[in-house]
C-alpha positions as CSV (number, residue, x, y, z in Angstrom):
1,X,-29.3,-74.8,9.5
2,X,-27.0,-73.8,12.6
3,X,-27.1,-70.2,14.2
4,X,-24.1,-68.8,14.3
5,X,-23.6,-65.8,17.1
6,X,-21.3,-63.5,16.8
7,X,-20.9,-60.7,19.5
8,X,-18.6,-58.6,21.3
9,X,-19.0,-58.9,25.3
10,X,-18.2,-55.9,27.2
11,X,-18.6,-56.1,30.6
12,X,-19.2,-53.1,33.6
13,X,-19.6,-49.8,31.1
14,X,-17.5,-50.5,28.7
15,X,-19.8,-50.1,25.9
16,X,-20.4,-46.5,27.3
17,X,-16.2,-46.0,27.3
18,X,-16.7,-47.6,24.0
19,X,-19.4,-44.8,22.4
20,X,-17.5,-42.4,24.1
21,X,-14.2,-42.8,22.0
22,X,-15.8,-43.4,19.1
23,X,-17.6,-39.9,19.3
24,X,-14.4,-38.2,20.5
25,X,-12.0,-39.8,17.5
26,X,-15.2,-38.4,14.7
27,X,-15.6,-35.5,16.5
28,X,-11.8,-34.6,16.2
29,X,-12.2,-35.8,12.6
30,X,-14.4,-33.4,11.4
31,X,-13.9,-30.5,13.4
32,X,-9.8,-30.1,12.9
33,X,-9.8,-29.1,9.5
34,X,-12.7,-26.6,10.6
35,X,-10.2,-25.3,13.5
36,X,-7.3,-25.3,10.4
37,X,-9.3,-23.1,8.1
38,X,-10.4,-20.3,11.0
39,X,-6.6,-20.2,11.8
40,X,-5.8,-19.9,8.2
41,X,-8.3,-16.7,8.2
42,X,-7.0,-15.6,11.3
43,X,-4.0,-14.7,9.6
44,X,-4.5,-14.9,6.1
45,X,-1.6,-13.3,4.9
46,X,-0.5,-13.3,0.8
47,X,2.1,-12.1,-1.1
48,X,0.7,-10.8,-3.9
49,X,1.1,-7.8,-7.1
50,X,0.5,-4.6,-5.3
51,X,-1.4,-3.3,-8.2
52,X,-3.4,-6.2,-7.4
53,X,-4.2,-5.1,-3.9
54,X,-4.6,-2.0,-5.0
55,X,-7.9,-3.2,-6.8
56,X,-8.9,-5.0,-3.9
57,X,-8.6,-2.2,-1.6
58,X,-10.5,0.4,-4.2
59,X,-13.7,-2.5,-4.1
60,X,-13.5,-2.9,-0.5
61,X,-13.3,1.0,0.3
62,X,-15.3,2.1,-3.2
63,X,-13.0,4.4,-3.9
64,X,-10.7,5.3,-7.2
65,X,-6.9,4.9,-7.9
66,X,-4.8,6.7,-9.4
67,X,-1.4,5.7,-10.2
68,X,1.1,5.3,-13.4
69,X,1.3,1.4,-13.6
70,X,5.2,1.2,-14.4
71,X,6.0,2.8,-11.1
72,X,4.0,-0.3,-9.7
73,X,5.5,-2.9,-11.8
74,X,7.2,-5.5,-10.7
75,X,6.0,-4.9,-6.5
76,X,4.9,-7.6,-4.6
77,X,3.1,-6.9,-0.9
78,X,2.0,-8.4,2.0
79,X,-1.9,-8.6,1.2
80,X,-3.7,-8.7,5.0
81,X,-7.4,-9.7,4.6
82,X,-8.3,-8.2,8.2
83,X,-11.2,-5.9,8.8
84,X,-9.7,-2.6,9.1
85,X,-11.7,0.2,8.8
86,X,-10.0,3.1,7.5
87,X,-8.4,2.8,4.1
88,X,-5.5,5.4,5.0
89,X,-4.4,2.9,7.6
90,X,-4.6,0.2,5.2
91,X,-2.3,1.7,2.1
92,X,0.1,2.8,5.0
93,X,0.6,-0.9,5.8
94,X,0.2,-1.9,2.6
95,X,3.2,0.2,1.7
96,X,5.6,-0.3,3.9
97,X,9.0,-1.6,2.2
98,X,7.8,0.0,-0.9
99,X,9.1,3.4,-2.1
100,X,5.9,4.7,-2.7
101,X,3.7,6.9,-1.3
102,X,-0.3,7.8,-1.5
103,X,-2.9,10.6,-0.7
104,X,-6.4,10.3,0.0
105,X,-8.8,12.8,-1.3
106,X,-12.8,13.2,-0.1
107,X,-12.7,9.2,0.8
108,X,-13.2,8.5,-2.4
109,X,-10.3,8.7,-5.0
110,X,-6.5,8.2,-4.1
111,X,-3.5,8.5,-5.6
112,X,-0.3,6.1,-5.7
113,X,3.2,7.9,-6.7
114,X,6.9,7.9,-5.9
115,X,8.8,11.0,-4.1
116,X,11.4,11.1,-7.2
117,X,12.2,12.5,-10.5
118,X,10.4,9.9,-12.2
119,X,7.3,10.0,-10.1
120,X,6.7,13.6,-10.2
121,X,7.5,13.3,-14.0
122,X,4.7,10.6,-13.8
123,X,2.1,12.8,-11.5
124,X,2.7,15.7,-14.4
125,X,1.9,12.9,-17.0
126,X,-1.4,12.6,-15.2
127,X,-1.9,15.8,-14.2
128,X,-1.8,16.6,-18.1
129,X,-4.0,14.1,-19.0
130,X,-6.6,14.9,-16.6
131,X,-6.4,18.3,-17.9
132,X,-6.8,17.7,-21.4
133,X,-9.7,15.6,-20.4
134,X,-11.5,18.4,-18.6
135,X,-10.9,20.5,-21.3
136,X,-12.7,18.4,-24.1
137,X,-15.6,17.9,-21.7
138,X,-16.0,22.0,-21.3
139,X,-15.9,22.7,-24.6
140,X,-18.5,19.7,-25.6
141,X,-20.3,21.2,-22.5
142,X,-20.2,24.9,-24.2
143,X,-21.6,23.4,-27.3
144,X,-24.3,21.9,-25.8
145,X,-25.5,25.1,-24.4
146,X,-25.1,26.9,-27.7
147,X,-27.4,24.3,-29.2
């Protein structure tokens, strides 16, 4: 049986030209979509439901909202994943375009309304609620310490 040869002759360094452009093209390969994906973070910009950023700021802050859902209905927002620090800087972005504004109290609860009849008809809704809940718990409270 006959030997058959088969090779590729390259001649003064052309093998090393040869492993060099092979690296390069697989390198490029597998690092562009890792260079995609950073630049896709970079920027990572959504549109999204603002009561849903709302819940994504209150985890990322650990603090509570307030706000009467059908004044949020409907809103859509430009959702920044970015790493700032102060939530008060955050819901003023966050807000911008929208009609609605928000106060921070202690760093840990805030509030979401609208600077019109029907907000401050909403922030009395609340207001009354809140109220009525305090109340039950004093008086529960009072019977407890009768007992």
């Amino acid at each position: 049986m006959k030997h058959v040869e088969s090779s590729i002759t390259l001649k003064n360094g052309s093998w090393y030209f040869l492993w060099i452009g092979i690296i390069f093209i697989s390198s490029m390969l597998i690092l562009t979509p890792l260079k995609a994906d950073a630049g896709m973070i970079a920027n990572d910009k959504e549109k999204i439901p603002l009561v849903e950023a709302i819940m994504r700021i209150s985890l990322k802050y650990n603090v509570y909202p307030t706000y009467d859902r059908t004044l949020l209905a409907d809103i859509w927002v430009q959702y920044e994943k970015d790493e700032k620090s102060d939530i008060n800087l955050e819901l003023k972005e966050l807000l911008k375009g929208t009609s609605l504004e928000f106060k921070v109290f202690e760093d840990q609860y805030f509030i979401l309304y609208k600077v019109d009849a029907e907000g401050i008809e909403s922030m009395r809704g609340m207001l009354k609620h809140l109220q009525s809940f305090i109340k039950a718990n004093e008086e529960e409270l009072e019977k407890e310490e009768k007992m």
